[in-house]
N, C-alpha and C positions, 0 to 999 in steps of 0.2 A: 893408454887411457887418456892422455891429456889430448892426443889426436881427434880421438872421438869427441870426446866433449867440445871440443872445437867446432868440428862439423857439425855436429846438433845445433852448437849456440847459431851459425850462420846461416841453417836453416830455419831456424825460429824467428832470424831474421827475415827470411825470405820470404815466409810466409805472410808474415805482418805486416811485408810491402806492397804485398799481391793485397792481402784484404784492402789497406788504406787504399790501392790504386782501381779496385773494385769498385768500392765507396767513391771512391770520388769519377769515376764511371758515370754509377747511378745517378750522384747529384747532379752531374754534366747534362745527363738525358731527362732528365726533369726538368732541369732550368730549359733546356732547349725545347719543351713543351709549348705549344702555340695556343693560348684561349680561345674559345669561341666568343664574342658579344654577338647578343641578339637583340637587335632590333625589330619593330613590327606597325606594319598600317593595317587599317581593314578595310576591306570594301562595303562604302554604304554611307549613309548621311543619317542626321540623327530624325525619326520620325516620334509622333504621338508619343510613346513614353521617355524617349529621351534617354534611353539605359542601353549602350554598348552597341552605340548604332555607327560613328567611324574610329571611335578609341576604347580599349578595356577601360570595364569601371577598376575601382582601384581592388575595389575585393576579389575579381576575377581568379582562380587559379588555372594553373596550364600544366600539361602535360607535352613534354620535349623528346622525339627520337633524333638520336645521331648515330648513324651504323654507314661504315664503310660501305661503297658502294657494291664492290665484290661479295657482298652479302656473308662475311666471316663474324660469327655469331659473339665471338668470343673478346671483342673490340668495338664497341661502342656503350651508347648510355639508351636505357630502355624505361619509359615512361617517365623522367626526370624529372620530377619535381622545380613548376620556376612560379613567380609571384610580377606582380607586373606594376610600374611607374613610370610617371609623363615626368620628364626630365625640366630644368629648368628654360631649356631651349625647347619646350612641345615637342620632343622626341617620347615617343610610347616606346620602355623599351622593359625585355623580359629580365626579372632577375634570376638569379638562381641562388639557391642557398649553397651548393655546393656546385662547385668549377667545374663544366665540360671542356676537357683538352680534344683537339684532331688529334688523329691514332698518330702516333711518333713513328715515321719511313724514313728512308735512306733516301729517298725520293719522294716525286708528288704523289700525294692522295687525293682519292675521290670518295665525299662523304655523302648520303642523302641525310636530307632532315626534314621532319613533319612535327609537328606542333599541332595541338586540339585543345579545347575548351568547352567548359570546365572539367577541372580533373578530377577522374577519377580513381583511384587507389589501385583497383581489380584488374586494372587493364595494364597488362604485363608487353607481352608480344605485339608486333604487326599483324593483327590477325580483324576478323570480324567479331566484334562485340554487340550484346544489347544496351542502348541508352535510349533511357526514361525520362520523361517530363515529368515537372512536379505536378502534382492537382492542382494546389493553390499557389497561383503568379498573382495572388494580389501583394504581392510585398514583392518587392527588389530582391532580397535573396533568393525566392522564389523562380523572379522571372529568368537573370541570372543565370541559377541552376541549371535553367532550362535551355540557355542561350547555346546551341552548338555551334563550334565553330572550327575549321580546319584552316590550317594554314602549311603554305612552302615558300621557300627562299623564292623572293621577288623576280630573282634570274632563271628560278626551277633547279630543279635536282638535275644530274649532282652537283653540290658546292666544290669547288677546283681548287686546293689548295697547295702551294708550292713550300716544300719544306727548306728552311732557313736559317742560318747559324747565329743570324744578325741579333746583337741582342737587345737591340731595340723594338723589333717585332715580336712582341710576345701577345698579341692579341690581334686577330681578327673578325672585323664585324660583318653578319651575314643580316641582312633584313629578311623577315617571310610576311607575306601577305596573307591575312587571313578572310577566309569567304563564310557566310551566316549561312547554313545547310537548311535549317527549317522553315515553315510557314509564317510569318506572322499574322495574326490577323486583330486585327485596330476596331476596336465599338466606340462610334461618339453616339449620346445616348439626345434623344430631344423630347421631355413630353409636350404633348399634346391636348388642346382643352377640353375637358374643364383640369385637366392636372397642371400644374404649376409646377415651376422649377424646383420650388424648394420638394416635391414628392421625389427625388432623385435622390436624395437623403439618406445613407443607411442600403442603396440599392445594392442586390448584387448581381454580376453577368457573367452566366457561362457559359462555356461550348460544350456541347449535348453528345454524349458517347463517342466520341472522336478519339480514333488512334493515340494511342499515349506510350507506346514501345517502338522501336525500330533499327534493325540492324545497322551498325556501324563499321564502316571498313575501315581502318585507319589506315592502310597501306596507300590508298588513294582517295579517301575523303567522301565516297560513296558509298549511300542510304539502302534499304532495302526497303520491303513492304510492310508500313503502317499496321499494326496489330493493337490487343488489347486494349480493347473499347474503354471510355471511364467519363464521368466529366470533368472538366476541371475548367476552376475558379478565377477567372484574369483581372477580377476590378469589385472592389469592396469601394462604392460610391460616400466623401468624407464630406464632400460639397457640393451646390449646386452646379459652382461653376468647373467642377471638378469631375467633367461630365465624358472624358473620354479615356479610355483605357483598353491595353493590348495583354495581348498571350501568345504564346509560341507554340506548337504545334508539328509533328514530324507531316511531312506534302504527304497525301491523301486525295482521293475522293469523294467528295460526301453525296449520294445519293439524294434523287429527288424526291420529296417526302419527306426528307426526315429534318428533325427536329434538329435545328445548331444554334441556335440562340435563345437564350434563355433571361429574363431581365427580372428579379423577386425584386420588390418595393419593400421598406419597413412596416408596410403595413400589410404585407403578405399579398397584395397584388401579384399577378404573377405574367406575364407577357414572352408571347414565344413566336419563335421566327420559323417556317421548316423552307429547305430549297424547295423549289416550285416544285410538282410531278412527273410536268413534260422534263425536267430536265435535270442537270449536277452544276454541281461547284469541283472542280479540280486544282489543288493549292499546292503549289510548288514551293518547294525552297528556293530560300532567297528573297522572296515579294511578300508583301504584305499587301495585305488584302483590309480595306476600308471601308468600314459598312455603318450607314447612317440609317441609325433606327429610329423612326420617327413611333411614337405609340401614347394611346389613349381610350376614349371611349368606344372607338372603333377596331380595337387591335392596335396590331402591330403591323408596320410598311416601313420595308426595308430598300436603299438602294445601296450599290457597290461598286467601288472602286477598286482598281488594283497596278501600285507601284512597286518598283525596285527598291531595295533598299536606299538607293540612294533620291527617292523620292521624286522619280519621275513619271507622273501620273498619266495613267489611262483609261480604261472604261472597259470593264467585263458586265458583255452581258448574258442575262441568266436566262 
């Protein structure tokens, strides 16, 4: 009897060495855990409205993929919630509420990551989604909302990472660039006599049935074809001299004929632009499109311009 109980007691020892050596296993491959930091530019210079044209505004939210490049489902972070801050040194860099680690190897891994803005909740997988413009971009949260934007590490996929025991390396920083997918297009408004500045007052301006859906790939950052027509709202006029303002818009065609500008006065004036008949308007992502509308007793005359985001002008003519 005493034999036995012996042998039990040494196994219950044995056992309780194995768990604490388990445990301390685990916390070994946790510590050895590699952070990702994200940093980010964007491509573009700051035009007419001045909102998220080469830095996130600060309300911006994003949505983060990191998946192994071998495409094993069951190891990365899928639509991850991050929040975004300009550092005290003017670095734009993404937060995250919760820590993405590189998948833990015995060896190097290769990760891709894609990053888009603003986030959405629904959008789960790499896959093709619908995203909508808001109607009304006369407010910054608005335009915002509307602002798409994709980004990949500055070097491209895949991110190369070298697995490491040092335990000084516990983070590494990956930059992605992000690129403006949609239209913008910019109204400065000018009347004309006998109207006066101050009739600018209380104005509103919108773009006239224009695509307001469009397929979203996130897997590589390309749009599909412009769908449901709607108008929507880009400038509720507060001043006279407060005479210019933008919307965002998924690239389209807008047919010749039709009605794309729209200008109501507070006094129910109503002035309207259409592309000519001989011809179209074609608005790509990325470019903002500049159009000075001169109107008054005589209508409305329009001319247009069309830059980069990064505000290098040209001349589209219509």
């Amino acid at each position: 009897m005493k034999k036995i109980i012996t042998y039990s007691f040494l196994t219950l020892i044995l056992f309780a060495t194995q768990a604490c050596n388990n445990e301390d296993n685990q916390t070994e491959k946790k510590s050895d855990k590699v952070a990702v930091s994200l940093t980010c530019e964007m491509l573009g210079g700051r035009a007419a409205s001045n909102l998220q044209g080469s830095m996130f505004d600060p309300t911006t939210e994003l949505g983060v993929y990191l998946q192994k490049s071998s495409g094993e489902l069951n190891d990365g972070y899928f639509n991850h919630y991050c929040t975004n801050q300009v550092t005290a040194g003017g670095v734009d860099s993404i937060v995250q509420p919760s820590q993405m680690y590189f998948p833990l190897a015995n060896d190097y891994v290769d990760v891709d990551i894609v990053a888009y803005a603003p986030y959405v909740i629904s959008y789960g997988l790499k896959r093709t989604y619908d995203f909508d413009i808001q109607a009304d971009q006369s407010t910054k949260a608005g335009y915002i909302k509307s602002d798409l934007l994709y980004g990949i590490p500055t070097t491209g996929n895949p991110v190369h990472h070298v697995i490491t025991h040092d335990p000084a390396q516990k983070k590494q920083n990956v930059k992605l660039t992000f690129h403006h997918l949609l239209s913008k297009v910019t109204v400065t408004l000018q009347p004309v006599a006998p109207l006066k500045a101050d009739a600018l007052v209380g104005a509103q301006v919108k773009l006239k049935q224009v695509g307001t859906r469009v397929p979203f790939n996130l897997v590589d950052g390309t749009l599909g074809t412009a769908s449901t027509p709607g108008d929507v709202l880009i400038g509720n006029v507060a001043a006279a001299t407060d005479n210019t303002v933008s919307g965002l818009i998924p690239p389209q065609t807008i047919a010749g004929g039709t009605d794309f500008l729209e200008v109501t006065l507070a006094d129910g004036q109503v002035y309207k632009y259409a592309i000519p008949e001989a011809s179209s308007l074609t608005l790509n992502g990325g470019r903002n499109y500049q159009f000075n509308m001169k109107f008054g007793a005589n209508g409305a005359e329009v001319t247009i311009s069309v830059a980069d985001w990064v505000d290098i002008t040209g001349h589209y003519v219509l």
